[in-house]
C-alpha positions as CSV (number, residue, x, y, z in Angstrom):
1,X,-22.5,132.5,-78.1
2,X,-23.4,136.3,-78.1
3,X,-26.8,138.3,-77.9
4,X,-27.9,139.3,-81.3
5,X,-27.8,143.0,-80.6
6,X,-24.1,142.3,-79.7
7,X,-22.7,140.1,-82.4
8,X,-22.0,143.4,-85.2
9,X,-19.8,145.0,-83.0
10,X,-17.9,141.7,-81.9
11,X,-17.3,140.7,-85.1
12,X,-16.5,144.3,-86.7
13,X,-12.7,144.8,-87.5
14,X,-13.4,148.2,-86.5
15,X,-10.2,150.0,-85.1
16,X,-7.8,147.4,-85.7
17,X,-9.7,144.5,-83.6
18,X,-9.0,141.2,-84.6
19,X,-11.6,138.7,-86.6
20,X,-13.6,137.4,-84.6
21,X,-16.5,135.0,-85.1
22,X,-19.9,134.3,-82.9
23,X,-20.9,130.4,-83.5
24,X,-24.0,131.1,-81.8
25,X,-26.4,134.1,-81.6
26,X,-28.7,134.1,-78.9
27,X,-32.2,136.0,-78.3
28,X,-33.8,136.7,-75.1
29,X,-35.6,133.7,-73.9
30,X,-33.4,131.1,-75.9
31,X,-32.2,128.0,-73.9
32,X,-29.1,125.9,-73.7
33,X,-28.2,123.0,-72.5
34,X,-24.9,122.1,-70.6
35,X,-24.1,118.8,-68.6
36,X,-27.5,118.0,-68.5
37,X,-28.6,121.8,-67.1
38,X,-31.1,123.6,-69.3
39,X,-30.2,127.4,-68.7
40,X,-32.1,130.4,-70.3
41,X,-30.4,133.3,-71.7
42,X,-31.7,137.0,-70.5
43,X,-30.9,140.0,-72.4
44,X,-29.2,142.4,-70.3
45,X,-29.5,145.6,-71.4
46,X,-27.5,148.8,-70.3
47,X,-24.4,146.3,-69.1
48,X,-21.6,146.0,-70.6
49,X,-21.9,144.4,-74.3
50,X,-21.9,140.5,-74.8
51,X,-23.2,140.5,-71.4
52,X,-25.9,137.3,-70.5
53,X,-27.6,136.8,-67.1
54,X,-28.4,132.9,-67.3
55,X,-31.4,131.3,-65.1
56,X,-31.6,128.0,-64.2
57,X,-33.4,125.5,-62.0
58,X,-31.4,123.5,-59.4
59,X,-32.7,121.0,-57.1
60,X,-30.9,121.2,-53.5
61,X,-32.2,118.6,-50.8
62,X,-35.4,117.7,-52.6
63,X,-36.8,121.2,-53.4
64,X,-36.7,122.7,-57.0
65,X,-35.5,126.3,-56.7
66,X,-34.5,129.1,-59.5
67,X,-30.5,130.3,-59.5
68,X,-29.5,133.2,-61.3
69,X,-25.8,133.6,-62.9
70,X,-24.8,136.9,-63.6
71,X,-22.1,138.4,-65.9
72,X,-20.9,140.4,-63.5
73,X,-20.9,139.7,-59.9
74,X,-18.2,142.8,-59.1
75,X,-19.2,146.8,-58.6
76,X,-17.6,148.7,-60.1
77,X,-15.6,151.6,-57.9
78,X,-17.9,155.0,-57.2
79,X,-15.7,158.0,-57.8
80,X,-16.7,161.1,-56.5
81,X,-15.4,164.5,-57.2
């Protein structure tokens, strides 16, 4: 599964890169569901490409409450010059 802006690129043979095929493209807004989890693709533009932030709701000791999962929970090092 791959954001439609993304799938071009992933699937170009461009510079010797392998085939590659996307099963799935997704849109911002679309849903999936996993193990009975209904999570909703976000478009994440300016990250790196093929990136998806996901949102979900979970319920944790009787309250409903919104989680985020985000493709890329590191920083990246700041070099200065």
């Amino acid at each position: 599964m791959l954001m439609d802006a993304d799938v071009a690129e992933e699937e170009s043979t461009a510079r010797g890169r392998p085939d590659a095929h996307v099963d799935c493209t997704l849109h911002d807004g679309d849903t999936v569901e996993l193990g009975g989890s209904k999570l909703t693709a976000h478009l994440t533009p300016g990250h790196t490409k093929g990136c998806t932030t996901w949102t979900m709701q979970v319920e944790e000791g009787g309250l409903k409450l919104s989680a985020v999962i985000v493709g890329s929970p590191n920083v990246n090092p700041v070099i200065f010059w």
